[in-house]
N, C-alpha and C positions, 0 to 999 in steps of 0.2 A: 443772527450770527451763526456759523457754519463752525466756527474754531474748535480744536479742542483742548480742553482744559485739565493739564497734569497739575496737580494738587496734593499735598503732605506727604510728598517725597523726601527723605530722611536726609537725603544730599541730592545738591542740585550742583553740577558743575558749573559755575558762571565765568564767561569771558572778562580777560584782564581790563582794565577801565583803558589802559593807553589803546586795545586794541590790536596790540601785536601779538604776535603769535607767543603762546605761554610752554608747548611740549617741546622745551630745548632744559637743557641740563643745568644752566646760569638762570633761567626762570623757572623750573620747580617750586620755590617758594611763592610763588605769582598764583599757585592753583588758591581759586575760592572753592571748596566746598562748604553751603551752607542749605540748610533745609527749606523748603520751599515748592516753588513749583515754577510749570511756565506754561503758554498759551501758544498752541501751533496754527495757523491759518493757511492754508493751502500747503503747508507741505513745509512752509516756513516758520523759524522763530517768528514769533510778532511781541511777546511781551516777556519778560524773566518772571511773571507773578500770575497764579492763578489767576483766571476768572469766572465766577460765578453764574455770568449768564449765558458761557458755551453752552453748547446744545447738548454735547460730548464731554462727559467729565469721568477723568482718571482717577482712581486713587492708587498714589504711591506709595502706601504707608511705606515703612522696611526700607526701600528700594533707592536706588542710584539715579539719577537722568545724567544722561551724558550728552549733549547735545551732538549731533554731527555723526559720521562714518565710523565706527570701531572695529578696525579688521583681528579680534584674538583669535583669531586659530595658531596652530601651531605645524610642526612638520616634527615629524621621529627624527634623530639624529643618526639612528643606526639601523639596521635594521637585520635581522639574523641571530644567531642565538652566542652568547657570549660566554656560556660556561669556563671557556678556558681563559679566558681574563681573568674571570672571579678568582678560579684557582691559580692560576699567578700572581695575583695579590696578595691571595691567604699563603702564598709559601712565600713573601717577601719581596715582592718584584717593586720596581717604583712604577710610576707614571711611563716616565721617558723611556723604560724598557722595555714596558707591554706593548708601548705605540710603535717602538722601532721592530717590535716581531708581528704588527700588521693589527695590533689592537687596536680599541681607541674610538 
């Protein structure tokens, strides 16, 4: 067996049982996070439950498996220096005033 074996991983993401897609806003409560493991074989899921006789064995004590793609990066929203916002806030300004003098 060539697989590799993720094992005591604190949360293991597992797919809805209907199989539909679960990261929309009405299925949130659909996420399984349970502790566990799963078995990779070529590159693919092949089981949600460790195996013992992979060749290749993980330990995830602590950790997360997430199955699939996770793009988190992020991007700055702003970028340059903002002092003079800050000090229009502290002398009372709102939101909608700093933004219409080019803040924001």
């Amino acid at each position: 067996m060539t697989a590799v074996s993720i094992h005591s991983a604190a949360q293991v993401l597992r797919p809805p049982a209907d199989g539909l897609p679960y990261l929309r806003h009405d299925r949130a409560g659909d996420l399984a996070l349970e502790p566990g493991g799963l078995v990779l074989d070529d590159g693919r899921i092949a089981a949600l439950e460790p195996d013992d006789r992979a060749l290749t064995q993980v330990d995830a004590s602590g950790c997360a498996v997430v199955p699939g793609f996770v793009d988190c990066h992020t991007h700055l929203p702003f970028a340059g220096w903002r002092a003079q916002e800050y000090a229009m806030k502290v002398a009372g300004r709102r939101y909608e005033e700093i933004a219409r003098a080019g803040g924001g």
